[in-house]
CHARMM internal coordinates of N, CA and C (Angstrom, degrees):
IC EDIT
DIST 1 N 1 CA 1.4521
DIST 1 CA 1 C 1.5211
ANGL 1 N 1 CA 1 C 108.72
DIST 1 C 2 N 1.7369
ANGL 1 CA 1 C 2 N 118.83
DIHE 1 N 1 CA 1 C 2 N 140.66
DIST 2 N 2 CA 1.0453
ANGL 1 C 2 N 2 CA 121.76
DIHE 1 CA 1 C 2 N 2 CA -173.30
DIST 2 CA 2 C 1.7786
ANGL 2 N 2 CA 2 C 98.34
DIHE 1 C 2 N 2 CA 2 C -84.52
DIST 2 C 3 N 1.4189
ANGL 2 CA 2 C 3 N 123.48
DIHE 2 N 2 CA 2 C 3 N 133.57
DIST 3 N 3 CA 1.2717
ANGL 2 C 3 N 3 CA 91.09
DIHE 2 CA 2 C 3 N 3 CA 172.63
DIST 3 CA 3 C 1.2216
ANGL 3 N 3 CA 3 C 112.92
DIHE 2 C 3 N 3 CA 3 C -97.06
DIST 3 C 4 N 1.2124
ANGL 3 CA 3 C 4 N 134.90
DIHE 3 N 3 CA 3 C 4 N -16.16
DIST 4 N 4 CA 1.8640
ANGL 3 C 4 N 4 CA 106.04
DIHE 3 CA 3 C 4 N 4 CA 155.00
DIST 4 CA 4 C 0.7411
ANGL 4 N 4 CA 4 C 149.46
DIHE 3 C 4 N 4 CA 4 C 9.11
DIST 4 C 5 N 1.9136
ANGL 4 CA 4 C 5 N 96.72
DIHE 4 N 4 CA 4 C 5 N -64.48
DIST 5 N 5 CA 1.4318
ANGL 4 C 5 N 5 CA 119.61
DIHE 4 CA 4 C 5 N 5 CA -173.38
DIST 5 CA 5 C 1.9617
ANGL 5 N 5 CA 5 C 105.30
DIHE 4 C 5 N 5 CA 5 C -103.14
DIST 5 C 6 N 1.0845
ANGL 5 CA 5 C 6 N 126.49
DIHE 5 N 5 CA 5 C 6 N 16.42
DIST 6 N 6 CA 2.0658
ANGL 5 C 6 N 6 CA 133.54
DIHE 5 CA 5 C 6 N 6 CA 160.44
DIST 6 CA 6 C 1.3998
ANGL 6 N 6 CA 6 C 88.79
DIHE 5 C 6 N 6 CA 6 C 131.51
DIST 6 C 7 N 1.2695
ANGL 6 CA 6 C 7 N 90.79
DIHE 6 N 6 CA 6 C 7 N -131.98
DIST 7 N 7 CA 2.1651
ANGL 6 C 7 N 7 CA 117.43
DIHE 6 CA 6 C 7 N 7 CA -136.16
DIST 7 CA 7 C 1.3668
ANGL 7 N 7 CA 7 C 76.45
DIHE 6 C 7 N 7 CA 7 C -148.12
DIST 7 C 8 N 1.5906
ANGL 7 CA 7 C 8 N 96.87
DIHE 7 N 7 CA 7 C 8 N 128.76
DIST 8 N 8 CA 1.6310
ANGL 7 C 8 N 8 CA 95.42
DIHE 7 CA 7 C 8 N 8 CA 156.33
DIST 8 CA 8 C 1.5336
ANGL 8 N 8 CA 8 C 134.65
DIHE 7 C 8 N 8 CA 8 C -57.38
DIST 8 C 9 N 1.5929
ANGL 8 CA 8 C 9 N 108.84
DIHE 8 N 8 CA 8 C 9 N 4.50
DIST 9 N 9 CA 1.6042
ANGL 8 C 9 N 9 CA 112.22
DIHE 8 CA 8 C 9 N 9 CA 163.51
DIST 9 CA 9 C 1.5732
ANGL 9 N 9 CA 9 C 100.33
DIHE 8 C 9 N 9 CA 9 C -66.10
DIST 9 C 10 N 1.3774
ANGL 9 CA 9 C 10 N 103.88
DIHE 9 N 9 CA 9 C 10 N -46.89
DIST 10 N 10 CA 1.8057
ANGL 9 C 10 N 10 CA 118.12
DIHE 9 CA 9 C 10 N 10 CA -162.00
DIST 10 CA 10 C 1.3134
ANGL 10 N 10 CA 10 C 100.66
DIHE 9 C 10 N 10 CA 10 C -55.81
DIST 10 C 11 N 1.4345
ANGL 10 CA 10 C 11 N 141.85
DIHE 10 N 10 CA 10 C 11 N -10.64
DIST 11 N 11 CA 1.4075
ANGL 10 C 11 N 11 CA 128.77
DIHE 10 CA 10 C 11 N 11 CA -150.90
DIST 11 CA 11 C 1.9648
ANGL 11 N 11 CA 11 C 79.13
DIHE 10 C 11 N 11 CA 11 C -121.56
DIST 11 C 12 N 1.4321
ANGL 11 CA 11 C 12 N 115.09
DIHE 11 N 11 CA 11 C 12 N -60.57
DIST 12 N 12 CA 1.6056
ANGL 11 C 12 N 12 CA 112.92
DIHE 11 CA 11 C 12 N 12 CA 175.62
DIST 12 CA 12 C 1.4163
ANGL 12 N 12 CA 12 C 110.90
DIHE 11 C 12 N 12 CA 12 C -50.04
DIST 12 C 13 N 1.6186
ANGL 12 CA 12 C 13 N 129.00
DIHE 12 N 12 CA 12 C 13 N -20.39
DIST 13 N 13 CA 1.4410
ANGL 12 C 13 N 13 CA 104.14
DIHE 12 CA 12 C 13 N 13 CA -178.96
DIST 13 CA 13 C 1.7119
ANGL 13 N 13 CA 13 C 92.76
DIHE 12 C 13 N 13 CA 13 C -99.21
DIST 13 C 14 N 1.4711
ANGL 13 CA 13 C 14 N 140.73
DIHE 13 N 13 CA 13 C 14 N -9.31
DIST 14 N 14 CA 1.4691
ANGL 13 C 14 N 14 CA 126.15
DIHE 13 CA 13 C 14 N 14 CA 144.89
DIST 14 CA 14 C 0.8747
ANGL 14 N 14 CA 14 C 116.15
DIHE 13 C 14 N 14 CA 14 C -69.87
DIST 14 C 15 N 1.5494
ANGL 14 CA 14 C 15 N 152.38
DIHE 14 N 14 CA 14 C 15 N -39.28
DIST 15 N 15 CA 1.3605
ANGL 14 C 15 N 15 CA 114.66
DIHE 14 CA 14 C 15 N 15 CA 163.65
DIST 15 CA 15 C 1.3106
ANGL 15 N 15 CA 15 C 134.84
DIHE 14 C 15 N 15 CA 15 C -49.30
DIST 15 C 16 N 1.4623
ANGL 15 CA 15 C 16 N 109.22
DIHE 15 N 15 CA 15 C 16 N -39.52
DIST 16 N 16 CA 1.1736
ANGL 15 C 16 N 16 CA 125.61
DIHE 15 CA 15 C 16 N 16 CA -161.92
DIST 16 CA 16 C 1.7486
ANGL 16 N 16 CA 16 C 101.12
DIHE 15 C 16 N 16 CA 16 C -55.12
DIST 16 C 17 N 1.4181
ANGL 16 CA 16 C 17 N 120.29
DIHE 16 N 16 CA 16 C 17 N -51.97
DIST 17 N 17 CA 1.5835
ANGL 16 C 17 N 17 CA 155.57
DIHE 16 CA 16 C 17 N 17 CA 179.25
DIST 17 CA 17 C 1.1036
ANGL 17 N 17 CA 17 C 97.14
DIHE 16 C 17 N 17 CA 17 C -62.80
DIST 17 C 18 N 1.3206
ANGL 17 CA 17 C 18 N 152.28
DIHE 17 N 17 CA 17 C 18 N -0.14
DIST 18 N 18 CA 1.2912
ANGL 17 C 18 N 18 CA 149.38
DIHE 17 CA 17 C 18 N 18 CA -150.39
DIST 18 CA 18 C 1.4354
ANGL 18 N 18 CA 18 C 101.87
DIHE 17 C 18 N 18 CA 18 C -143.93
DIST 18 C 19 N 1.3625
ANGL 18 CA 18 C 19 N 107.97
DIHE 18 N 18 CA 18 C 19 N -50.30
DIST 19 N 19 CA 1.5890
ANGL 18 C 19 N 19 CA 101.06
DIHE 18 CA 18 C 19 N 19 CA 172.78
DIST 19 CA 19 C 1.3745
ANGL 19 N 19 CA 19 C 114.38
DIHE 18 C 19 N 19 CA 19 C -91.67
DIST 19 C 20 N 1.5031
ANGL 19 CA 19 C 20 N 131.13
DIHE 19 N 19 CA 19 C 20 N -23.16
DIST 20 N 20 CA 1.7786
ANGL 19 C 20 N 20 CA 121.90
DIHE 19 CA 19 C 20 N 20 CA 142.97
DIST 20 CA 20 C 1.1087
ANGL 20 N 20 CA 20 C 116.37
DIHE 19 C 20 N 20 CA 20 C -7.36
DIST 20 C 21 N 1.6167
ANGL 20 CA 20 C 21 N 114.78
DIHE 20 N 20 CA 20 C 21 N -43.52
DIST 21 N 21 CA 1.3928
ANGL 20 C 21 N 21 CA 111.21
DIHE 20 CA 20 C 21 N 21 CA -152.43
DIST 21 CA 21 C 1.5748
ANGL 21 N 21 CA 21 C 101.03
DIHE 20 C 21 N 21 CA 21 C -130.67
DIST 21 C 22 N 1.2734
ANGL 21 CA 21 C 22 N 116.95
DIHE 21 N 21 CA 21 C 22 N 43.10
DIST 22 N 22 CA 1.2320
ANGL 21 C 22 N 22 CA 133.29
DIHE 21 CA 21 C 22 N 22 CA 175.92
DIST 22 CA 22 C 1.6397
ANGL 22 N 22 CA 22 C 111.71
DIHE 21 C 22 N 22 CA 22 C 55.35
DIST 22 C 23 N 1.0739
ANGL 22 CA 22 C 23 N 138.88
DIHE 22 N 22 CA 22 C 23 N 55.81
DIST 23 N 23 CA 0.7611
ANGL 22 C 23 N 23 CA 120.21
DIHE 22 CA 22 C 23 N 23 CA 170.58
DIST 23 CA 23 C 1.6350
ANGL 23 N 23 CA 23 C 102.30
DIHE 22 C 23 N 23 CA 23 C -156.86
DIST 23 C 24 N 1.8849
ANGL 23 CA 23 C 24 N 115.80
DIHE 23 N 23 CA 23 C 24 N 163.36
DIST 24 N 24 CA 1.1482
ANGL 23 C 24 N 24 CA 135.11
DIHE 23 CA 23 C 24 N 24 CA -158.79
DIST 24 CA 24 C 1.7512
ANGL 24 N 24 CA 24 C 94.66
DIHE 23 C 24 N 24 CA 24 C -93.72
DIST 24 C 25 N 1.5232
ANGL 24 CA 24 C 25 N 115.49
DIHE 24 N 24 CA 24 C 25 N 153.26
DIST 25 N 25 CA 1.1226
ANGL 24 C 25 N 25 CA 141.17
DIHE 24 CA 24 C 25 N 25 CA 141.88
DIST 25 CA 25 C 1.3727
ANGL 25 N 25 CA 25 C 133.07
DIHE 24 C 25 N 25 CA 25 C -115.90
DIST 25 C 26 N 1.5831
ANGL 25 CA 25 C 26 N 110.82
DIHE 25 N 25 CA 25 C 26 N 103.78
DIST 26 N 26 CA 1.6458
ANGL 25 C 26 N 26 CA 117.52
DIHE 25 CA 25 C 26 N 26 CA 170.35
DIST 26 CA 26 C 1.5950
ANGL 26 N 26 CA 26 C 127.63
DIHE 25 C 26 N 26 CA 26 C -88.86
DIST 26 C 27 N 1.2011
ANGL 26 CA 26 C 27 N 107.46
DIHE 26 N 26 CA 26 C 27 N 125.72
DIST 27 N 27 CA 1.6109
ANGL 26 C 27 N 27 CA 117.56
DIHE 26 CA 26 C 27 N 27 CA -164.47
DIST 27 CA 27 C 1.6036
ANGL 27 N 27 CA 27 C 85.42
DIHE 26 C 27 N 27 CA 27 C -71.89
DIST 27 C 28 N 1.2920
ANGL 27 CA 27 C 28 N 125.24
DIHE 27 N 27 CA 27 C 28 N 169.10
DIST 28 N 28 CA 1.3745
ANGL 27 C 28 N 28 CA 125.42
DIHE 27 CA 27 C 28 N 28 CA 131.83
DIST 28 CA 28 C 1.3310
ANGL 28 N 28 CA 28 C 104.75
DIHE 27 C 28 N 28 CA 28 C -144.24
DIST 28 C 29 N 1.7125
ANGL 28 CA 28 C 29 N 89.34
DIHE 28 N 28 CA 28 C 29 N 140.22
DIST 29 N 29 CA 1.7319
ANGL 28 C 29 N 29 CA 92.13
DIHE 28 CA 28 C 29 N 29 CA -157.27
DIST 29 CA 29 C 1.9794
ANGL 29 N 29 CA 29 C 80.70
DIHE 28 C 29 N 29 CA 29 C -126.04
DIST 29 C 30 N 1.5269
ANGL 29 CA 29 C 30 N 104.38
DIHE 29 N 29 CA 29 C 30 N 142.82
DIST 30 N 30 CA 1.4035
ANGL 29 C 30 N 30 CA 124.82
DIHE 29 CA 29 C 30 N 30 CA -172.92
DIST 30 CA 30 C 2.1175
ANGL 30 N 30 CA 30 C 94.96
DIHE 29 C 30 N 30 CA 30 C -94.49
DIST 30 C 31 N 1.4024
ANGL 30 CA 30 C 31 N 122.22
DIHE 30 N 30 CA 30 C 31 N 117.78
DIST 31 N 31 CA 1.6893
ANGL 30 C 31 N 31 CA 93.60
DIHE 30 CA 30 C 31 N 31 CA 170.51
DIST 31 CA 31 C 1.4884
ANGL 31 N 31 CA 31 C 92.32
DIHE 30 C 31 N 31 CA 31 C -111.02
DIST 31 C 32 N 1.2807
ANGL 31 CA 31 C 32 N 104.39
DIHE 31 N 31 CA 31 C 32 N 130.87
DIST 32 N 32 CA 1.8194
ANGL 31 C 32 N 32 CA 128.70
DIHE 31 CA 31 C 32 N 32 CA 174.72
DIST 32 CA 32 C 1.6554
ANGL 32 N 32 CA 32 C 104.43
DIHE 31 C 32 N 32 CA 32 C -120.95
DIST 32 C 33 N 1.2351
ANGL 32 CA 32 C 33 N 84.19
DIHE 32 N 32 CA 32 C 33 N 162.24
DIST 33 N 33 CA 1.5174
ANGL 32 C 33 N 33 CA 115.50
DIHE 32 CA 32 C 33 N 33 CA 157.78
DIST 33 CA 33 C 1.8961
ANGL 33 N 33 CA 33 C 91.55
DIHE 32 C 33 N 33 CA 33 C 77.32
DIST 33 C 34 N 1.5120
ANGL 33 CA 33 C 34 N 138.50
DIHE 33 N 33 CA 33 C 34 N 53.65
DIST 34 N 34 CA 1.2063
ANGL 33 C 34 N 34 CA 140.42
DIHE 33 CA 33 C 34 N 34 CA -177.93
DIST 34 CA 34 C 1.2769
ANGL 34 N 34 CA 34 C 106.57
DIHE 33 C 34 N 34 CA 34 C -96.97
DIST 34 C 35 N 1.3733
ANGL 34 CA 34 C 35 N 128.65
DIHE 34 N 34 CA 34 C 35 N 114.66
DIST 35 N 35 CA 1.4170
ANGL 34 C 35 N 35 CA 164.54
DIHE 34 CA 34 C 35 N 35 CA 170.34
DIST 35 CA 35 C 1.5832
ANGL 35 N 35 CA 35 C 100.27
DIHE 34 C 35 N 35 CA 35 C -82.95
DIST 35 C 36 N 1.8396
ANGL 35 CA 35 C 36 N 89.32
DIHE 35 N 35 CA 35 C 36 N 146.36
DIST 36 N 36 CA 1.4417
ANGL 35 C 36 N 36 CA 120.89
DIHE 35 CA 35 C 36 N 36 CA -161.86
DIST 36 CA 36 C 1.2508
ANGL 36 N 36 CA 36 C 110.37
DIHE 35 C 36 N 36 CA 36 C -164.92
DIST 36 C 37 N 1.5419
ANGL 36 CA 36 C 37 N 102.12
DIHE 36 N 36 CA 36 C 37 N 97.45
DIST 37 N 37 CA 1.5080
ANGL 36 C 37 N 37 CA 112.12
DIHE 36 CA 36 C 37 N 37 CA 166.23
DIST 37 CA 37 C 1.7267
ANGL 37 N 37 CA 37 C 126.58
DIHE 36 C 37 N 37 CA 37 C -34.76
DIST 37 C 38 N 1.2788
ANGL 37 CA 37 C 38 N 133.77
DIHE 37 N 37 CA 37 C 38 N 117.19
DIST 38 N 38 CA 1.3139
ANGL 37 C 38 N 38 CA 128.62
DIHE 37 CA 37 C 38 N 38 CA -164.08
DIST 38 CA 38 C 1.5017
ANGL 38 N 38 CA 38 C 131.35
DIHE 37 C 38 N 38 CA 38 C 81.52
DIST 38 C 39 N 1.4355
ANGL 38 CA 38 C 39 N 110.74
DIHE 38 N 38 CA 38 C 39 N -157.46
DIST 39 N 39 CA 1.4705
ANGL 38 C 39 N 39 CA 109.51
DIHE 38 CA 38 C 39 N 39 CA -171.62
DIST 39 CA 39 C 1.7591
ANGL 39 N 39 CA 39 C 109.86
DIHE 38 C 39 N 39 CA 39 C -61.45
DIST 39 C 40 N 1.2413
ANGL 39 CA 39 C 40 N 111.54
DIHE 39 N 39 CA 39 C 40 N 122.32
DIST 40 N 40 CA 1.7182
ANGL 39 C 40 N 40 CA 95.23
DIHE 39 CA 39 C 40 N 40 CA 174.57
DIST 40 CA 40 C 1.8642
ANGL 40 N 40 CA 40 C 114.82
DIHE 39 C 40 N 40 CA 40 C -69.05
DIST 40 C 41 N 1.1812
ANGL 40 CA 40 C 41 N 140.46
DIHE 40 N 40 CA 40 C 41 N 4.28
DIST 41 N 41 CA 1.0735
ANGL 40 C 41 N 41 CA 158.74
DIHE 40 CA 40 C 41 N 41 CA -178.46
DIST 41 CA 41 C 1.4587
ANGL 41 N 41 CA 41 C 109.71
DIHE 40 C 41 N 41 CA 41 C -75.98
DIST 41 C 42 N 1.7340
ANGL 41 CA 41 C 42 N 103.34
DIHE 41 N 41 CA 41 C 42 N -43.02
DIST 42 N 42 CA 1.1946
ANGL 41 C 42 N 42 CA 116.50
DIHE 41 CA 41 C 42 N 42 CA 175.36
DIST 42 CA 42 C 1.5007
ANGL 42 N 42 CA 42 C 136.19
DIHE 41 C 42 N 42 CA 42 C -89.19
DIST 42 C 43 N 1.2763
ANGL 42 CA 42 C 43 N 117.70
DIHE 42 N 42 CA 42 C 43 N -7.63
DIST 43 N 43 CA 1.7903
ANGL 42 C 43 N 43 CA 140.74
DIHE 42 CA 42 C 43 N 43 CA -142.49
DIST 43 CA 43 C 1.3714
ANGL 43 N 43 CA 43 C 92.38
DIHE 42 C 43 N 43 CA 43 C -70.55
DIST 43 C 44 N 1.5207
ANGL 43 CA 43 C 44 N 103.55
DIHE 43 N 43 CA 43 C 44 N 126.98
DIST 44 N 44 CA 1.2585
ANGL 43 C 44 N 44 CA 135.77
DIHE 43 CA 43 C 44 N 44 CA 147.41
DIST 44 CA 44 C 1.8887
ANGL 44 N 44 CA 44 C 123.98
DIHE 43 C 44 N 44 CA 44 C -50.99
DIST 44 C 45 N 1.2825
ANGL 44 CA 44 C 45 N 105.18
DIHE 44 N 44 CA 44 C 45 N 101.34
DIST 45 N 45 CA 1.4046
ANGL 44 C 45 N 45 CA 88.50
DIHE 44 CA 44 C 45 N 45 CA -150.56
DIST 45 CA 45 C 1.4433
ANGL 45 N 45 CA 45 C 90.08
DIHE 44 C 45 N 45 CA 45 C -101.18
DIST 45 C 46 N 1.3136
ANGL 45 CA 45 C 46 N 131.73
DIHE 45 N 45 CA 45 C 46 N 4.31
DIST 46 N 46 CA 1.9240
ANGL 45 C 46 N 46 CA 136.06
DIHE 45 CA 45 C 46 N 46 CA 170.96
DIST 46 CA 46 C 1.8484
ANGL 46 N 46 CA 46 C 94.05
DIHE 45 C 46 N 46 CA 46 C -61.50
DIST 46 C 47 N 1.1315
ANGL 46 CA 46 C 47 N 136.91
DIHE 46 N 46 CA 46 C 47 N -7.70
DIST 47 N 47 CA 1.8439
ANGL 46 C 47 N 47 CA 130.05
DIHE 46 CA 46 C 47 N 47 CA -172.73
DIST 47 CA 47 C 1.4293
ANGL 47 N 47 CA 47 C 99.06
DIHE 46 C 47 N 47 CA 47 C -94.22
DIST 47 C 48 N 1.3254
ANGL 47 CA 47 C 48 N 108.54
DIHE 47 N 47 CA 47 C 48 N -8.00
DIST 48 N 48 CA 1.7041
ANGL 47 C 48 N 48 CA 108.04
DIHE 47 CA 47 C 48 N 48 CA 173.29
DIST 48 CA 48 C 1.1043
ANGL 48 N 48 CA 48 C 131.32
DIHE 47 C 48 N 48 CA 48 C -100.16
DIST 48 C 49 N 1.1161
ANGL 48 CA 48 C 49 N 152.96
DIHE 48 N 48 CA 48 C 49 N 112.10
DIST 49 N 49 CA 1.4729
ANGL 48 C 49 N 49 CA 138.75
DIHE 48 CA 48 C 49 N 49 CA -138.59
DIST 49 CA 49 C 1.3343
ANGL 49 N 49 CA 49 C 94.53
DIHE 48 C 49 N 49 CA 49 C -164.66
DIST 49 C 50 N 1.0561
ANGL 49 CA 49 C 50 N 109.18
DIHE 49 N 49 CA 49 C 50 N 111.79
DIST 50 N 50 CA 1.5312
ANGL 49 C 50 N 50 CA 140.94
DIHE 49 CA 49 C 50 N 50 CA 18.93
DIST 50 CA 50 C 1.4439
ANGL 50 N 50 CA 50 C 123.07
DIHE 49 C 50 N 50 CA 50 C -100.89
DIST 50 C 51 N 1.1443
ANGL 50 CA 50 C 51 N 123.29
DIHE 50 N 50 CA 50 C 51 N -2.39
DIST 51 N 51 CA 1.5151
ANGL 50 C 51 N 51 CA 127.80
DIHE 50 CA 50 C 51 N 51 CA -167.85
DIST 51 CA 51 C 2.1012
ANGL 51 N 51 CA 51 C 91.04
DIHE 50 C 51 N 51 CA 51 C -108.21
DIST 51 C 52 N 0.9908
ANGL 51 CA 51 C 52 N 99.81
DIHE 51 N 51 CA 51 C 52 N 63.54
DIST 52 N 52 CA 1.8395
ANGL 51 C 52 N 52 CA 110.65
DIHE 51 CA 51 C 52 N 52 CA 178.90
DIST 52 CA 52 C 1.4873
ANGL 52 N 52 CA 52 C 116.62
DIHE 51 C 52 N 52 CA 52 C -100.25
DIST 52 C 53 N 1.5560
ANGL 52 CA 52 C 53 N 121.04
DIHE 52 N 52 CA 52 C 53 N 21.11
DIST 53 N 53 CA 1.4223
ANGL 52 C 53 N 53 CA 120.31
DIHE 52 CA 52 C 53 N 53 CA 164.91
DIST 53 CA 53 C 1.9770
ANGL 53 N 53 CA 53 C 106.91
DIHE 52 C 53 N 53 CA 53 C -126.03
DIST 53 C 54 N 1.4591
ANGL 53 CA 53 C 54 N 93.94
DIHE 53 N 53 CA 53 C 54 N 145.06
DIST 54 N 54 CA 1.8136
ANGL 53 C 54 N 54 CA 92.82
DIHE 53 CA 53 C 54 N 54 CA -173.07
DIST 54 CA 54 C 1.6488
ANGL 54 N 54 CA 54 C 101.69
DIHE 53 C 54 N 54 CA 54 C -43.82
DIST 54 C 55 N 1.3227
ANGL 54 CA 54 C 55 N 130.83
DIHE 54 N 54 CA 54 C 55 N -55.41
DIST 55 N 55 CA 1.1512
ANGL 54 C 55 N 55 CA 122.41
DIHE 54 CA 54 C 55 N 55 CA -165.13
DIST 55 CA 55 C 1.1707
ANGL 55 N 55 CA 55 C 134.29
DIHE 54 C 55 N 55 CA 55 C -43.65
DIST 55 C 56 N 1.6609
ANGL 55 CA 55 C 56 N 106.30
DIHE 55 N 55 CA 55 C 56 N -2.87
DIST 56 N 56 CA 1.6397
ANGL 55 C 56 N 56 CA 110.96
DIHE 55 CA 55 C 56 N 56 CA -165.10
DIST 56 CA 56 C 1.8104
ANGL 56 N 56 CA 56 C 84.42
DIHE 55 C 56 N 56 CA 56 C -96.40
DIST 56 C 57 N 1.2645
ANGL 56 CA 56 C 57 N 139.82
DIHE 56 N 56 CA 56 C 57 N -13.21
DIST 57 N 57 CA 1.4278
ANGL 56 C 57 N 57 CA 120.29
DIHE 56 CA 56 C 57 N 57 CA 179.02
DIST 57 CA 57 C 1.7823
ANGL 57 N 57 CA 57 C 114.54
DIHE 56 C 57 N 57 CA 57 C -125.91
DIST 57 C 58 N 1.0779
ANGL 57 CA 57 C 58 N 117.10
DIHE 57 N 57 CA 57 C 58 N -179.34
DIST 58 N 58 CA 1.1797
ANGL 57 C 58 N 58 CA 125.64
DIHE 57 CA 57 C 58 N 58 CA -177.82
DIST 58 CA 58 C 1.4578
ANGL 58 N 58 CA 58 C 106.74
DIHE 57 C 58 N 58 CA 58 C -59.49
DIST 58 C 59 N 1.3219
ANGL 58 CA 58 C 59 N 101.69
DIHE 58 N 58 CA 58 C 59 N -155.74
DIST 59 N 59 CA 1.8799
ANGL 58 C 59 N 59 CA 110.83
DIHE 58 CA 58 C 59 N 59 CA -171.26
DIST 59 CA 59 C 1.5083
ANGL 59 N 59 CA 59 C 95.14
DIHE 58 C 59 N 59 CA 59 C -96.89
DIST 59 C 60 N 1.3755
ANGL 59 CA 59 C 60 N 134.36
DIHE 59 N 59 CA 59 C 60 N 161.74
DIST 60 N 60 CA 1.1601
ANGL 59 C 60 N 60 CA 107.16
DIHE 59 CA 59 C 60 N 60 CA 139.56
DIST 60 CA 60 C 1.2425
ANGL 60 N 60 CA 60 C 150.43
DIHE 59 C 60 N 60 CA 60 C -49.67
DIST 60 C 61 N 1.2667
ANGL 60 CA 60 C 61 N 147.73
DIHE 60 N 60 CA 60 C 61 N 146.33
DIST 61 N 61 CA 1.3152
ANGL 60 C 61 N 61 CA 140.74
DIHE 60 CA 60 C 61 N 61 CA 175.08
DIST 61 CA 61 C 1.5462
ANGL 61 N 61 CA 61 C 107.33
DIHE 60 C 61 N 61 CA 61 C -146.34
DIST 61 C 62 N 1.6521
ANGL 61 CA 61 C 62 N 110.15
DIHE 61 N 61 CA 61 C 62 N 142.99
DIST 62 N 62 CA 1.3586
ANGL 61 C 62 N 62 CA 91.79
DIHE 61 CA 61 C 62 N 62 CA 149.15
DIST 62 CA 62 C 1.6732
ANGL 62 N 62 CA 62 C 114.72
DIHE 61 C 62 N 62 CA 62 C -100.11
DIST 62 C 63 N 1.7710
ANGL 62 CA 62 C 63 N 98.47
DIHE 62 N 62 CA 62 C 63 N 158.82
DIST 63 N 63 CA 1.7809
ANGL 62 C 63 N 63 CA 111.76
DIHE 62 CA 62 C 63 N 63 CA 163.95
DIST 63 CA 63 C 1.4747
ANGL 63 N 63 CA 63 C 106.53
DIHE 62 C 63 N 63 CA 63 C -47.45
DIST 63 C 64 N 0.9264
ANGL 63 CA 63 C 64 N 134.07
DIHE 63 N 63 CA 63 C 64 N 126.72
DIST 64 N 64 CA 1.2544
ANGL 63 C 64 N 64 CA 135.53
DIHE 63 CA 63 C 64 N 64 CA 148.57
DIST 64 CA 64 C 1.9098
ANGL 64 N 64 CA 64 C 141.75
DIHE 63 C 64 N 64 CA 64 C -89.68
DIST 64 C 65 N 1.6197
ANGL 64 CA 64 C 65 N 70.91
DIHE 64 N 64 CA 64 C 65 N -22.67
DIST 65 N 65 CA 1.9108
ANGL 64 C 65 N 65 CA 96.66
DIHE 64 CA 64 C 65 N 65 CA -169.55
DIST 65 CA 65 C 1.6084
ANGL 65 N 65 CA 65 C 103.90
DIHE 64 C 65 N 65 CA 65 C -154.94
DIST 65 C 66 N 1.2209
ANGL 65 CA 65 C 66 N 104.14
DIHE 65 N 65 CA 65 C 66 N 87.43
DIST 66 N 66 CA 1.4987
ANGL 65 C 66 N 66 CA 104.09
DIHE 65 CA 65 C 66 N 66 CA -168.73
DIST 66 CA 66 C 1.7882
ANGL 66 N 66 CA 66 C 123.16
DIHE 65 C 66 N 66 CA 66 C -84.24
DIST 66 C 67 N 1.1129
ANGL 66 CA 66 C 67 N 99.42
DIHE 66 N 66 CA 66 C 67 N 20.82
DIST 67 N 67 CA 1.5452
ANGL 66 C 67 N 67 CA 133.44
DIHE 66 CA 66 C 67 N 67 CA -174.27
DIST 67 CA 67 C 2.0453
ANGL 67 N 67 CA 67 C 90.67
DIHE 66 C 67 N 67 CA 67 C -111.78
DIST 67 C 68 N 1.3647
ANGL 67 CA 67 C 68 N 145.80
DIHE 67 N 67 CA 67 C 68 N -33.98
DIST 68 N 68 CA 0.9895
ANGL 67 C 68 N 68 CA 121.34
DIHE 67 CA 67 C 68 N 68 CA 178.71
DIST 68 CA 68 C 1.3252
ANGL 68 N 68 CA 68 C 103.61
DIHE 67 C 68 N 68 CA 68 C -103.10
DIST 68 C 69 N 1.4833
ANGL 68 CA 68 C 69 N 122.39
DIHE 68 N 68 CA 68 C 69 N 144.32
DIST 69 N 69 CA 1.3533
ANGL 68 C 69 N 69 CA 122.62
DIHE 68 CA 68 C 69 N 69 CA -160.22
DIST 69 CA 69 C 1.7508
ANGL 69 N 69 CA 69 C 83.18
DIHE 68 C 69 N 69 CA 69 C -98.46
END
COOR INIT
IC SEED 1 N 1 CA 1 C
IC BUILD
C-alpha cells in the first residue's frame, strides 16, 4: 500500500462503500523490481508465478545510468 493514498482499512472501508452502492473496485497493482539469481541473459522465468513466460517482461538490459529513468 502506497501510503499517500490511506491504510489498508481506508481501501476496505472504499470497497466496502463502493459495493453498498453496487458497484465494483479494481486494484491495479504494478510488480517491479524481480530478481534472478545469475546471468540475467539467462533467467529462468518458471520461479515467477504467475508472470513465468519471457513475454510478460521487457528485453534484457543492463542499467547503465541509473539517474536516467
Amino acid at each position: 500500500m502506497n501510503e499517500h493514498f490511506g491504510t489498508a482499512e481506508d481501501l476496505k472501508a472504499l470497497t466496502k462503500a463502493a459495493h453498498d452502492r453496487g458497484m465494483l473496485v479494481m486494484i491495479d497493482v504494478v510488480a517491479n523490481n524481480f530478481a534472478s539469481v545469475g546471468p540475467g541473459a539467462s533467467t529462468n522465468f518458471a520461479n515467477f508465478v504467475p508472470f513465468n513466460k519471457k513475454e510478460y517482461f521487457h528485453p534484457f538490459c543492463f542499467i547503465e545510468d541509473y539517474n536516467n529513468p
